[in-house]
DRENTISE-115258 format. One record per residue (C-alpha): x, y, z. Coordinates in steps of 0.25 Angstrom, whole numbers, padded with zeros to 4 digits. Each point is the difference from the previous one (the first is absolute). Layout:
REM DRENTISE-115258
+-------+-------+-------+
|     X |     Y |     Z |
+-------+-------+-------+
|     X |     Y |     Z |
...
+-------+-------+-------+
This chain:
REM DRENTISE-115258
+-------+-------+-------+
|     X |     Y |     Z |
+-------+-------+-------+
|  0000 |  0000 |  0000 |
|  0005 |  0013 | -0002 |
| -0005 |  0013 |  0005 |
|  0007 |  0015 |  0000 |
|  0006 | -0005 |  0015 |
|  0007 | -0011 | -0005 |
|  0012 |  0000 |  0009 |
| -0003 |  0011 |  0009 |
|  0002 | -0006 |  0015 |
| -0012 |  0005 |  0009 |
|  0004 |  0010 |  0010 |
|  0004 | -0007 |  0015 |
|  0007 |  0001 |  0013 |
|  0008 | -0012 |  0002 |
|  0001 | -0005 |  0014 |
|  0012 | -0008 | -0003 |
|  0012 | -0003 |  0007 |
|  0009 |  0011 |  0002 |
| -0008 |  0010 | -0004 |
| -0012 |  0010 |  0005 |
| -0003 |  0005 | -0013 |
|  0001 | -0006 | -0013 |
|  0012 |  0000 | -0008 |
|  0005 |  0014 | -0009 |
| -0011 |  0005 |  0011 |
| -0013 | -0003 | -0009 |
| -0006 |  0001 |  0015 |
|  0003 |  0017 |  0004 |
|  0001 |  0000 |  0016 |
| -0003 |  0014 |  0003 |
|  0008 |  0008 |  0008 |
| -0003 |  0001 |  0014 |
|  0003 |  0011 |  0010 |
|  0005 | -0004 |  0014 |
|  0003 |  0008 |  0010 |
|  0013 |  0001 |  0009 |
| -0003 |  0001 |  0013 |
|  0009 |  0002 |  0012 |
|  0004 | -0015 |  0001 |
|  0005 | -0003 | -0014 |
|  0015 |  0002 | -0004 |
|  0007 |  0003 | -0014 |
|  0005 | -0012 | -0009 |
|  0010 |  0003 | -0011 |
| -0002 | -0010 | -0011 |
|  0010 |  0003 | -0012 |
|  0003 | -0006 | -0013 |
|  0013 |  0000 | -0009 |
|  0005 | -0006 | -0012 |
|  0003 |  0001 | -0015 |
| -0014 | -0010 | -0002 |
| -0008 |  0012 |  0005 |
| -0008 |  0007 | -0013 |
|  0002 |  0015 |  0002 |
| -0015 |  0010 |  0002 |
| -0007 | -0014 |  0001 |
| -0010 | -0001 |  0013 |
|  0003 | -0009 |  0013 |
| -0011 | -0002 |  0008 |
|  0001 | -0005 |  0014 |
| -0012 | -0009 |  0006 |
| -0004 | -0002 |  0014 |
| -0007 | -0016 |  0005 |
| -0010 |  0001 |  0009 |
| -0003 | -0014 |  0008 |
| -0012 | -0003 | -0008 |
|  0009 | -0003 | -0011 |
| -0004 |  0015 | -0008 |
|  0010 |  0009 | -0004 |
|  0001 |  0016 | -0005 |
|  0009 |  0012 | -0005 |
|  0006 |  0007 |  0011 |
|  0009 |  0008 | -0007 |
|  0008 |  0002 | -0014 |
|  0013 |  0005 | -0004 |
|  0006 |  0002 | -0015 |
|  0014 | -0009 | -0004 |
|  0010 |  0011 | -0001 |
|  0016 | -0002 | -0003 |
| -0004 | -0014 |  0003 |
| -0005 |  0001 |  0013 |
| -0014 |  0002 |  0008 |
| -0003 |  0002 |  0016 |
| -0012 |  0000 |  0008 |
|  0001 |  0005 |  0014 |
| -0011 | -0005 |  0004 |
| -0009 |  0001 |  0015 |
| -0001 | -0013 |  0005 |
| -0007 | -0004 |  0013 |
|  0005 | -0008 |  0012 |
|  0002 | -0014 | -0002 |
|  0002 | -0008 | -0012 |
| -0006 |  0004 | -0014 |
|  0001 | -0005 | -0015 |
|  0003 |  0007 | -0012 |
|  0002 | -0002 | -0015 |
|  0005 |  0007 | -0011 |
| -0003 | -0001 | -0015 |
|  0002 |  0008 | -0012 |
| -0006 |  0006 | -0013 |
|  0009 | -0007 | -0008 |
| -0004 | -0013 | -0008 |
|  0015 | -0004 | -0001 |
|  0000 | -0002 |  0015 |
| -0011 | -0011 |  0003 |
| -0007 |  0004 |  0014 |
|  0000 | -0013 |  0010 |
|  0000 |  0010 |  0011 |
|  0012 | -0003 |  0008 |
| -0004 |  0004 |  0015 |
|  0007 |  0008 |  0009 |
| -0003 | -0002 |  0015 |
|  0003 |  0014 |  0005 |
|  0000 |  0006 |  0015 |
|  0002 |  0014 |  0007 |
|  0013 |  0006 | -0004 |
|  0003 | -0012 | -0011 |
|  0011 |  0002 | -0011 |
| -0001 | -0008 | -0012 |
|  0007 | -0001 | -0014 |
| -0004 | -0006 | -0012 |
|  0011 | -0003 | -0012 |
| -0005 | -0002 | -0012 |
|  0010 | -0007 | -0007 |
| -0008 | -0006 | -0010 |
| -0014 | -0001 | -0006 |
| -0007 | -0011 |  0010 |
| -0003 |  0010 |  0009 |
| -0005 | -0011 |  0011 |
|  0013 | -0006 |  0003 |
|  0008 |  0013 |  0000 |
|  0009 |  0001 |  0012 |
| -0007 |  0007 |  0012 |
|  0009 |  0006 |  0012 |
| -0008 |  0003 |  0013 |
|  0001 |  0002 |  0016 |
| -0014 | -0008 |  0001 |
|  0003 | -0015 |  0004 |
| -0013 | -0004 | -0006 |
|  0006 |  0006 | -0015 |
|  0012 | -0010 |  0002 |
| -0009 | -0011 |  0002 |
| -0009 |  0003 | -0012 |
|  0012 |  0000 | -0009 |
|  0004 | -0014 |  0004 |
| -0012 | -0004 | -0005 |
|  0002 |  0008 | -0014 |
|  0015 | -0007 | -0001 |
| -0004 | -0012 |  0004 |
| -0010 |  0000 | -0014 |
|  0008 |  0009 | -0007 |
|  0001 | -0007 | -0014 |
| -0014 | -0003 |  0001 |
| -0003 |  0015 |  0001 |
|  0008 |  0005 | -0010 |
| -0009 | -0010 | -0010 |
| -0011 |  0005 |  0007 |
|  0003 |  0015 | -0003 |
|  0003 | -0005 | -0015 |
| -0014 | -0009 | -0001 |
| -0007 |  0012 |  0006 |
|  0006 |  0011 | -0010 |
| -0004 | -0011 | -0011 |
| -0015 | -0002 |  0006 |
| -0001 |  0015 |  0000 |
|  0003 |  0000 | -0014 |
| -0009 | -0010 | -0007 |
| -0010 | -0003 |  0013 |
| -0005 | -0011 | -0006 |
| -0001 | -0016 |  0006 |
|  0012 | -0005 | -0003 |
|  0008 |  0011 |  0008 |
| -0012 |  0000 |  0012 |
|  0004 | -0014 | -0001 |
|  0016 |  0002 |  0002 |
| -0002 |  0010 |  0010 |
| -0009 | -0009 |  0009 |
|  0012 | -0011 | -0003 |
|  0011 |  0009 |  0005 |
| -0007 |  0005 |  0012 |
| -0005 | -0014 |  0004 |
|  0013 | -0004 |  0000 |
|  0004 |  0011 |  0009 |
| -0010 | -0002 |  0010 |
|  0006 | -0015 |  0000 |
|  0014 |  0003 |  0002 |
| -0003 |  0011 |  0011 |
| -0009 | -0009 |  0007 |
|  0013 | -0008 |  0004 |
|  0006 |  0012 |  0003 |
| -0011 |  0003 |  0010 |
|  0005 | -0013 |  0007 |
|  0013 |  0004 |  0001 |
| -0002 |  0014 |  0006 |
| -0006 |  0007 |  0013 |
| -0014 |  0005 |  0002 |
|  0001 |  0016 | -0002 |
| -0009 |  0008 | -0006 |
|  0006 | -0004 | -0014 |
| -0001 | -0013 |  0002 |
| -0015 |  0003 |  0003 |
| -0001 |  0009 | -0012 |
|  0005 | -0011 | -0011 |
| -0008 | -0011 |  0008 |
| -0011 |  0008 | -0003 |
|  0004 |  0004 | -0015 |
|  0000 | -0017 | -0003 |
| -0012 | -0002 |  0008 |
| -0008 |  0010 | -0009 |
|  0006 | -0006 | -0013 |
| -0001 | -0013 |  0002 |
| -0013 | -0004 | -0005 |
|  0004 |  0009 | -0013 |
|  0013 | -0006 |  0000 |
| -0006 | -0014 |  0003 |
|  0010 | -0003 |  0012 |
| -0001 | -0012 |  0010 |
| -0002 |  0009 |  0013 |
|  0003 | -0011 |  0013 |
|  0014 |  0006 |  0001 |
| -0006 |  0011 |  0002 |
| -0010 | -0003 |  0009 |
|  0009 | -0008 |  0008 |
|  0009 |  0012 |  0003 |
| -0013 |  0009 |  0003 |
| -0004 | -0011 |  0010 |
|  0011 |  0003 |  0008 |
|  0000 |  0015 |  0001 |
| -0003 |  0007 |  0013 |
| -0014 |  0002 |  0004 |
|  0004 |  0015 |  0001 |
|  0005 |  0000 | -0015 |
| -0012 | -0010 | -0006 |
| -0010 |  0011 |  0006 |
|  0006 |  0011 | -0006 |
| -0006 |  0007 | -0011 |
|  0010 | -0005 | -0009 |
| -0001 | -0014 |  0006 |
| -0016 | -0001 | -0002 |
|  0004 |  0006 | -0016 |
|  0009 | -0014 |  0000 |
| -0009 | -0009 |  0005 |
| -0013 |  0005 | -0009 |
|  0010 | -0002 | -0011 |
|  0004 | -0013 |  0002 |
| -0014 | -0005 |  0005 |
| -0011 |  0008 | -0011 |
| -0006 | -0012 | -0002 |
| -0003 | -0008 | -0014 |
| -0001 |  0008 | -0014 |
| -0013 |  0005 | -0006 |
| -0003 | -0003 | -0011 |
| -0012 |  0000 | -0012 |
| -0014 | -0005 |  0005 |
|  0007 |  0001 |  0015 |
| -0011 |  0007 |  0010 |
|  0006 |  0014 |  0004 |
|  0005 | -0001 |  0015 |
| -0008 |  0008 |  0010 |
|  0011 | -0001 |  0010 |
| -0006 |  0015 |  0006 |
|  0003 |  0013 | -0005 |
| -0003 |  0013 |  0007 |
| -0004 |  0015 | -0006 |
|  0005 |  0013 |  0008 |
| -0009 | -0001 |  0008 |
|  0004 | -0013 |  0007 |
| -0012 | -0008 | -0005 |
|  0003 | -0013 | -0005 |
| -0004 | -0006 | -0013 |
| -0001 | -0012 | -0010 |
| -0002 | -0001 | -0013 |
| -0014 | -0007 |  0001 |
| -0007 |  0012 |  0004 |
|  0001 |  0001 | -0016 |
| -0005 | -0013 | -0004 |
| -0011 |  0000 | -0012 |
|  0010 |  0011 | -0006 |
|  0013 |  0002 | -0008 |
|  0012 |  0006 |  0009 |
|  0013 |  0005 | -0006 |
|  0011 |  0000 |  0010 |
|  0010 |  0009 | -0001 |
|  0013 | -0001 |  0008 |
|  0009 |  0011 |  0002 |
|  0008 |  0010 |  0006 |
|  0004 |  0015 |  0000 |
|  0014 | -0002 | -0006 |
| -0004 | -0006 | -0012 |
| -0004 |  0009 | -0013 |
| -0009 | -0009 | -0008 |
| -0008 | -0002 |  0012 |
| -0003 |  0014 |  0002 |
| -0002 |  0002 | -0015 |
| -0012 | -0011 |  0000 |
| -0008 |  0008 |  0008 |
| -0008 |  0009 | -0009 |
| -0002 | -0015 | -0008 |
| -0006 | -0006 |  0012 |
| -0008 |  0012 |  0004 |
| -0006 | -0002 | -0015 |
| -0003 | -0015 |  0001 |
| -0006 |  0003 |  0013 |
| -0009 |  0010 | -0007 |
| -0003 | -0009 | -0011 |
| -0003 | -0013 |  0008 |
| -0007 |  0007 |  0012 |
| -0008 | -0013 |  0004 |
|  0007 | -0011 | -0002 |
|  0015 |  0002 |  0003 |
|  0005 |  0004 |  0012 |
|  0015 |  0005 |  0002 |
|  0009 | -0003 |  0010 |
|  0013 |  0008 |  0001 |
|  0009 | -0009 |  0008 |
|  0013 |  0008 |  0005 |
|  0012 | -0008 |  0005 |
|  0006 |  0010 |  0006 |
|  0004 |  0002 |  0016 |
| -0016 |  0005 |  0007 |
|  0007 |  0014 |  0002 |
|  0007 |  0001 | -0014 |
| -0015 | -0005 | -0007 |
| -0006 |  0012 |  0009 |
|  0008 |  0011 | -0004 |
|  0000 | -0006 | -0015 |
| -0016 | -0001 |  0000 |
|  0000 |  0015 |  0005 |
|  0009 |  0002 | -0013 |
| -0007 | -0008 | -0010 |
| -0015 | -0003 |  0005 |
| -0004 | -0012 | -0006 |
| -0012 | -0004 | -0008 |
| -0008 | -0010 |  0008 |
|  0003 | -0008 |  0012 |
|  0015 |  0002 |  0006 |
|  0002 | -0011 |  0007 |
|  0015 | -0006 |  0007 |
|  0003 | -0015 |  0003 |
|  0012 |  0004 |  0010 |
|  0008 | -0008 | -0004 |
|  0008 |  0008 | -0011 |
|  0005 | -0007 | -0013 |
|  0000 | -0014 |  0006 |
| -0015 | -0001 |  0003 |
| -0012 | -0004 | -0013 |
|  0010 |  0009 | -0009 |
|  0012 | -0011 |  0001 |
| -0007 | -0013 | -0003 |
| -0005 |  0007 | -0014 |
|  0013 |  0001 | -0003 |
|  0002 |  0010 | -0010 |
|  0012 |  0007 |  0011 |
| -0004 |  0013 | -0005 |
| -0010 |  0014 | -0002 |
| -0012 |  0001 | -0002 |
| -0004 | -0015 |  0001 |
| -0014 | -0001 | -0005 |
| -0010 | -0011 |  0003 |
| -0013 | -0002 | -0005 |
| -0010 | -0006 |  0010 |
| -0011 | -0008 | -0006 |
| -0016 |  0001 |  0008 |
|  0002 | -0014 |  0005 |
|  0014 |  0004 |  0005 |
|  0009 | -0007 | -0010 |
|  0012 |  0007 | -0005 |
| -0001 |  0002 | -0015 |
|  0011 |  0007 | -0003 |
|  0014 |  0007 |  0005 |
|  0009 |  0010 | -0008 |
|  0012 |  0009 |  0005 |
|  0001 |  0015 | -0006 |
| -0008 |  0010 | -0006 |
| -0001 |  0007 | -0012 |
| -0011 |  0009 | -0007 |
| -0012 | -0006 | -0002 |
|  0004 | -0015 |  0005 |
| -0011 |  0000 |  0011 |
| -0012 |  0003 | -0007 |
|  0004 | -0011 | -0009 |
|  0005 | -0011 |  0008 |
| -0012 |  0004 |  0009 |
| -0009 |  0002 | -0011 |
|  0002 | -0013 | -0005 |
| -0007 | -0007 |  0013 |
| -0010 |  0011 |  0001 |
| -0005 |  0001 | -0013 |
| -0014 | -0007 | -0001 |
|  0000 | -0015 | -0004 |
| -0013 | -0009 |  0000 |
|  0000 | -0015 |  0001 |
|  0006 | -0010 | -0008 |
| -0009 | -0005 | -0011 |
|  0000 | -0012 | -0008 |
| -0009 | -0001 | -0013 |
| -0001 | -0008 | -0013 |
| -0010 |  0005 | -0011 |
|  0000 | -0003 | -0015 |
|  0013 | -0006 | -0001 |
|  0005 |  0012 |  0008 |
|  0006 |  0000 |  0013 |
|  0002 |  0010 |  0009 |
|  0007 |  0003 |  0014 |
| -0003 |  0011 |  0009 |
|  0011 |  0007 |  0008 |
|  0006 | -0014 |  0001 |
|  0009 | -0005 |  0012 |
|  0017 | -0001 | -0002 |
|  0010 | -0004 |  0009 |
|  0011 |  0011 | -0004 |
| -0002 |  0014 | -0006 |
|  0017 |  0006 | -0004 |
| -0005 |  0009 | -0006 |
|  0004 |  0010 |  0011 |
| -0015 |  0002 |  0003 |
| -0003 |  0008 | -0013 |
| -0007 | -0010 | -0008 |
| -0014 | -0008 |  0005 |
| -0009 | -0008 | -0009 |
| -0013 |  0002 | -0001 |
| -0005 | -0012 | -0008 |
|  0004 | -0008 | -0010 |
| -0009 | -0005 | -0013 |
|  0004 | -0013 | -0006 |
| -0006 | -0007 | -0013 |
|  0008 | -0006 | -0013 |
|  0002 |  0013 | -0005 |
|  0010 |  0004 |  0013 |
|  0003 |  0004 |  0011 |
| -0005 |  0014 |  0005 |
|  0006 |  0004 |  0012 |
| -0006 |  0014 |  0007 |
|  0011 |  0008 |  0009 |
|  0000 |  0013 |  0008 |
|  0009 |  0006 |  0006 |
|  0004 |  0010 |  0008 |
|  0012 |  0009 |  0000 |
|  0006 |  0015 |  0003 |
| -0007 |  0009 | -0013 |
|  0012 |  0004 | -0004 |
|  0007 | -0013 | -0001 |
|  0000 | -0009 | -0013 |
| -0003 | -0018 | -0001 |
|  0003 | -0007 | -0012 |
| -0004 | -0015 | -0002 |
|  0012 | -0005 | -0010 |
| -0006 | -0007 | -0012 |
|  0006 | -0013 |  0005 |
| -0011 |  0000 |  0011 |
| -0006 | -0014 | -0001 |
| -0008 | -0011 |  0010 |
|  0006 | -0012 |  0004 |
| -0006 | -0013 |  0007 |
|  0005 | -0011 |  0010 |
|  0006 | -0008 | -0011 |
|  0010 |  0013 | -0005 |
| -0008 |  0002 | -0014 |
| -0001 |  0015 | -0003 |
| -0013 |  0007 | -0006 |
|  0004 |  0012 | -0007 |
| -0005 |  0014 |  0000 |
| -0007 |  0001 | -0013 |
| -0008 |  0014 |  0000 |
| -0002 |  0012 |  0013 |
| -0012 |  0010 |  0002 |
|  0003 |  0012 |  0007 |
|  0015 |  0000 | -0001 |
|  0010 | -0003 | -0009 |
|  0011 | -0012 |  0003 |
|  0013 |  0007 |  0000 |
| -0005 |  0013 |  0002 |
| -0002 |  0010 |  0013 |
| -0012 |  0001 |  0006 |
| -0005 |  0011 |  0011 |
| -0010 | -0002 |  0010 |
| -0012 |  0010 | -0001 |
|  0002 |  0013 |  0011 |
| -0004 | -0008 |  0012 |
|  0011 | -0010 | -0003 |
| -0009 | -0011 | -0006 |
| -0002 | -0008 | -0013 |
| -0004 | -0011 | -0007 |
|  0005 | -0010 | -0011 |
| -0001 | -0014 | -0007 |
|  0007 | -0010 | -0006 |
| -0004 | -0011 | -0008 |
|  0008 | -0013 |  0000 |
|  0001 | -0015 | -0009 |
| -0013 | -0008 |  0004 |
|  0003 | -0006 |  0010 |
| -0006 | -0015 |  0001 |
| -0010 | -0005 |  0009 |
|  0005 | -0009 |  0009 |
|  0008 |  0013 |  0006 |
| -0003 |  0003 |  0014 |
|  0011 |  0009 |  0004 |
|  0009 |  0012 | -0008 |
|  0013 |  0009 |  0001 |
|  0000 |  0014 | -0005 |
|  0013 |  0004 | -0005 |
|  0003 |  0012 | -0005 |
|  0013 | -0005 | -0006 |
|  0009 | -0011 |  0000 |
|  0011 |  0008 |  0011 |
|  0001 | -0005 |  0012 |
| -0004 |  0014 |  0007 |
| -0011 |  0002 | -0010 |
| -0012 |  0003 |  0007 |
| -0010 | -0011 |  0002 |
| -0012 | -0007 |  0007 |
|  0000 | -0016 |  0004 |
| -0011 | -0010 |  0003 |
| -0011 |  0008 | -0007 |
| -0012 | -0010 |  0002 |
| -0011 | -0003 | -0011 |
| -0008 | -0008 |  0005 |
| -0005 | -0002 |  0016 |
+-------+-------+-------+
């Protein structure tokens, strides 16, 4: 299938390893003021070396506990060198640079920074992760033991990044989630080897949250969480641990939503059955991620649009006193609700690892859909495609004709574009009646080599269209509808089931198990 996006990745905040945002910053964090108050001290945090690009922007991030991180403050590269001097509070806190430079790939090496701290960067050469880092904070020492303890693994990793960031397609996603897997793995054993510290914590936490991406066997670290302290397993970072290692079984397709509990601002608890009989979207996000922001005039449209029979639920995974100061900033469109229990609660076992996650709730319950990121008019059609008005399957046979009503199929890829709404079948062909929905701006095109196929592998050609030409671009109507046929070889009629397929490519569009007969 090809369409005018072909190629375009959808807009999203990746929660991956490593990173708060997502790669070349697609996911702006806004700048955050903070204030100094009389308790915090000044670090100086400076970088040197000929790898610095002169005028380019170096930002400088600030973790929070709940795993969330924002702009604190920027400086501009020049003579090769940057400095922060930066108000820090007492106590431990974590930092992160990156750049605006698509030569340096951005893994987010963390500085753990305290009153007074001095620390120097060098960058002595383009993997910007492993670059020697001096400082008087013993918890900076330790983090580096860990990077030179994986160090050839990271300078590949920098090297598949810059190549993912280049071509973003699935052979690169698929090397980068190789390398990173085998990072986790190798720094597991190092966590055996090493003292509990606050980076200890910090990585055990990293692997715990990856693991399921990144499909690693987690008793070893189960094990060494076992044995903590009491004082450290109820901590906030302790309890983040644990929830990542004990989310529970992935969800699925056809899985019931979990109604584990989720509460609004006011304290009032909810589940997802108070809506049952109607469509619900739910849309999980947080502040710091752009697209999700971006979705909101969207869902305020489909709201509109759909004002008795969908509900939405913003689901925020943020800390309660982050998601209450960013609900203030960007009021939501329906019901606001939090599960508590950050990015490792319902939002982990979809696992999509990223912003906005977006699940479709079906009346009985049932999840019938998941999708990560937003772009313009993707919800309308996606949703619009389980909204839009279906009646009954019918079966009927008149006159040597027979005919199938909005007939049942076990797999629409088809992206939730195309739907059929009946299929005509005598022994002059096989019409087959679509809609679909899409963006009105946007173009389909069914390839001339469209064709049906049955259980034994013989193909039924397309032989004629009405309402679209094969080959050529077609544009939904202003409201992002339309409509179309194809007709196919006669089919014979011992044929109880077919596959549409709009070519013979294995990513061609298509739509399995499409039943004839009862």
């Amino acid at each position: 299938m090809k369409t005018q996006i072909l190629g375009l990745i959808l807009s999203m905040c990746h929660v991956a390893t490593f990173t708060a945002v997502a790669d070349n910053q697609q996911c702006a964090i806004a700048d955050r003021e903070k204030a100094t108050d009389a308790n915090e001290g000044i670090a100086v945090i400076t970088g040197h070396g000929a790898a610095l690009p002169e005028e380019y922007v170096v930002r400088l991030f600030k973790w929070e506990e709940d795993g969330s991180a924002f702009v604190v403050a920027t400086d501009t590269i020049a003579n090769g060198q940057f400095r922060f001097e930066q108000p820090v509070g007492e106590g431990l806190s974590v930092y992160s640079f990156i750049f605006d430079y698509h030569a340096l790939p951005n893994t987010n090496h963390k500085l753990f920074v305290r009153p007074g701290a001095k620390i120097e960067i060098e960058a002595v050469d383009n993997y910007s992760y492993t670059w020697p880092v001096e400082s008087d904070v013993p918890e900076q020492a330790e983090y580096e033991l860990f990077t030179n303890y994986s160090k050839e693994l990271w300078r590949k990793r920098q090297d598949v990044s810059k190549e993912y960031d280049r071509k973003r397609n699935k052979e690169t996603l698929q090397a980068l989630d190789s390398i990173n897997r085998l990072i986790d793995l190798r720094e597991i054993e190092f966590l055996k080897t090493r003292p509990v510290s606050a980076v200890w914590l910090d990585k055990a936490k990293r692997i715990a949250k990856s693991s399921i991406s990144y499909k690693i066997d987690t008793a070893d670290l189960k094990s060494m969480f076992a044995n903590l302290d009491d004082s450290i397993k109820n901590s906030q970072i302790g309890k983040t641990i644990y929830g990542y290692l004990h989310t529970g079984s992935p969800l699925v397709i056809g899985d019931r939503f979990p109604d584990t509990g989720f509460y609004d601002l006011d304290g009032n608890v909810h589940e997802l059955k108070e809506f049952q009989g109607k469509w619900c979207l739910v849309d999980f996000w947080n502040s710091g991620c752009a697209p999700c922001i971006m979705a909101l005039p969207e869902l305020r449209e489909l709201k509109e649009k759909y004002p008795d029979n969908l509900e939405l639920v913003s689901m925020s995974i943020e800390a309660d006193n982050l998601w209450r100061e960013s609900s203030k900033n960007f009021p939501q469109i329906s019901h606001n609700w939090n599960e508590g229990k950050a990015d490792y609660g319902v939002f982990r076992r979809l696992g999509t690892n990223g912003f906005p996650t977006f699940a479709v709730v079906a009346p009985d319950g049932t999840i019938k859909d998941v999708w990560l990121g937003y772009s313009t008019g993707s919800l309308k059609r996606r949703v619009g495609f389980y909204l839009r008005p279906k009646g009954a399957t019918e079966y009927a046979e008149s006159n040597g004709l027979r005919s199938v009503q909005f007939p049942q199929y076990a797999a629409n890829k088809t992206d939730r574009v195309l739907d059929i709404d009946r299929i005509e079948i005598d022994e002059e062909g096989t019409k087959v009646f679509f809609s679909f929905i899409y963006a009105p701006e946007k173009w389909i095109a069914i390839p001339q080599e469209a064709y049906l196929s049955d259980s034994e592998g013989t193909h039924y050609a397309a032989v004629g269209s009405d309402g679209i030409t094969l080959g050529e671009r077609l544009y939904p109507d202003k409201e992002g509808n339309g409509t179309f046929s194809i007709t196919f070889q006669p089919l014979p009629e011992a044929i109880t089931s077919i596959d549409f397929h709009e070519s013979a490519s294995k990513d061609g569009w298509s739509i399995k198990g499409i039943r004839l007969t009862p």
